[in-house]
C-alpha positions, 0 to 999 in steps of 0.5 A: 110192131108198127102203130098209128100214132095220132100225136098231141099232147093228150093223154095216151090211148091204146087201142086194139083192133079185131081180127082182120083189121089194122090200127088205122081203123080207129083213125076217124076215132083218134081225131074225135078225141083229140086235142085231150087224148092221143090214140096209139093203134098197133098193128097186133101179130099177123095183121097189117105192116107189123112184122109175121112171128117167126114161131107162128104163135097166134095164141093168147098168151102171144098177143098178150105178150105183145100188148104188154111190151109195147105198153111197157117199151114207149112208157105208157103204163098204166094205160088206158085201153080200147079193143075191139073184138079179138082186141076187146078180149086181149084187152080185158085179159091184159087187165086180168094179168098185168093190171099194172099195166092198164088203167081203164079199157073199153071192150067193144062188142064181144064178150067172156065166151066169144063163141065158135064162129071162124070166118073161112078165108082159106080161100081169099086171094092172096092180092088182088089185080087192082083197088076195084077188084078188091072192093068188088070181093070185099063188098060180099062183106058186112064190113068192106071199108074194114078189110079193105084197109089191110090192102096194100097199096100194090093190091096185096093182102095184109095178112095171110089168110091162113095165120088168121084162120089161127088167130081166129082159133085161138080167140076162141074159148072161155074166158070168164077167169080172165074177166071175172078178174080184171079190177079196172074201170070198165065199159062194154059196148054192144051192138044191137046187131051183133053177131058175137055178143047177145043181149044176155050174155052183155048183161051176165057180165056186167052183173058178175063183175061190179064195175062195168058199164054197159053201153047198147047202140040201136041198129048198129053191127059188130063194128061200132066204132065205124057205124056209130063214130060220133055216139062211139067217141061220144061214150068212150070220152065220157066214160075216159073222163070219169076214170 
């Protein structure tokens, strides 16, 4: 598993990005917290630099797994912990199952029942002819700078569209069980503009599970930490120093 690891003698972070995207995401968010915490983002199974499973497992269970080792294998138990959609939901579940392992976490902008919407990118280009290219595909996104950095440097994809429609899939459920569970401190982000998480269903977690913190950014999309970096960090510092 290959990680960002911003370094300083700060308190450890982990942070967890969401489908389609790689840890480096969070780079401008590692540089706000810094001097006091050092932010650690893996790149999770089938995203980024990070090697593709042998058993092509994109379930669950897997990116728990995942998750769970890498925490226990550099000492950084208990943790505290940032994801972001497909990561928000691996972070809360880690919480559930291993709560050892984690001692506070941000979810960000998805929620118990992260719903059915599945991004088809069956037929996404494998590489691209050059970096142009890739942003004249990816400006049809309502996040371009995100995909484009699971772009390599020699124009090729970092992720295989395929594994991802399985990611995808396998995202989807219910996980009320997984959050009704987790014991830890938690804050949930969201967006005004989400697509994922909606204002009633943000609020019916946190009235079902005492503890949690709801932060809601104006005019803000499903990427919060790259629309609102400053009021983003703001929050996630606040909330980190109470804990």
């Amino acid at each position: 598993m290959r990680y960002e690891n911003a370094g300083g003698p700060g308190t450890p972070v982990v942070a967890l990005h969401g489908a389609f995207g790689r840890g480096r995401t969070f780079a401008r968010l590692a540089q706000a917290l810094a001097p006091d915490y050092r932010l650690i983002a893996p790149d999770l199974r089938g995203h980024g630099r990070s090697s593709r499973p042998a058993d092509g497992d994109f379930g669950r269970e897997a990116f728990i797994g995942d998750v769970a080792e890498f925490i226990e294998k550099l000492g950084l138990a208990p943790a505290l912990v940032i994801g972001h959609s497909l990561g928000g939901v691996t972070a809360y579940q880690l919480a559930a199952r291993r709560p050892e392992l984690v001692r506070a976490l941000v979810v960000e902008d998805v929620g118990a029942v992260p719903g059915d919407a599945v991004l088809d990118v069956t037929r996404w280009p494998r590489r691209f002819t050059d970096r142009a290219a890739a942003e004249r595909f990816f400006a049809r996104t309502p996040a371009p700078g995100y995909f484009l950095e699971s772009v390599g440097d020699g124009g090729e994809l970092l992720f295989d569209p395929d594994d991802l429609m399985a990611v995808q899939r396998g995202n989807v459920g219910d996980w009320w069980d997984d959050w009704l569970a987790v014991t830890r401190p938690t804050l949930l982000l969201r967006a005004t503009d989400s697509f994922l998480l909606g204002a009633a269903h943000a609020d019916e977690m946190v009235r079902h599970r005492p503890g949690t913190e709801l932060v809601t950014f104006d005019g803000t999309g499903h990427w919060i930490h790259r629309e609102a970096p400053d009021a983003y960090a703001q929050a996630v510092r606040g909330f980190f120093e109470n804990c």
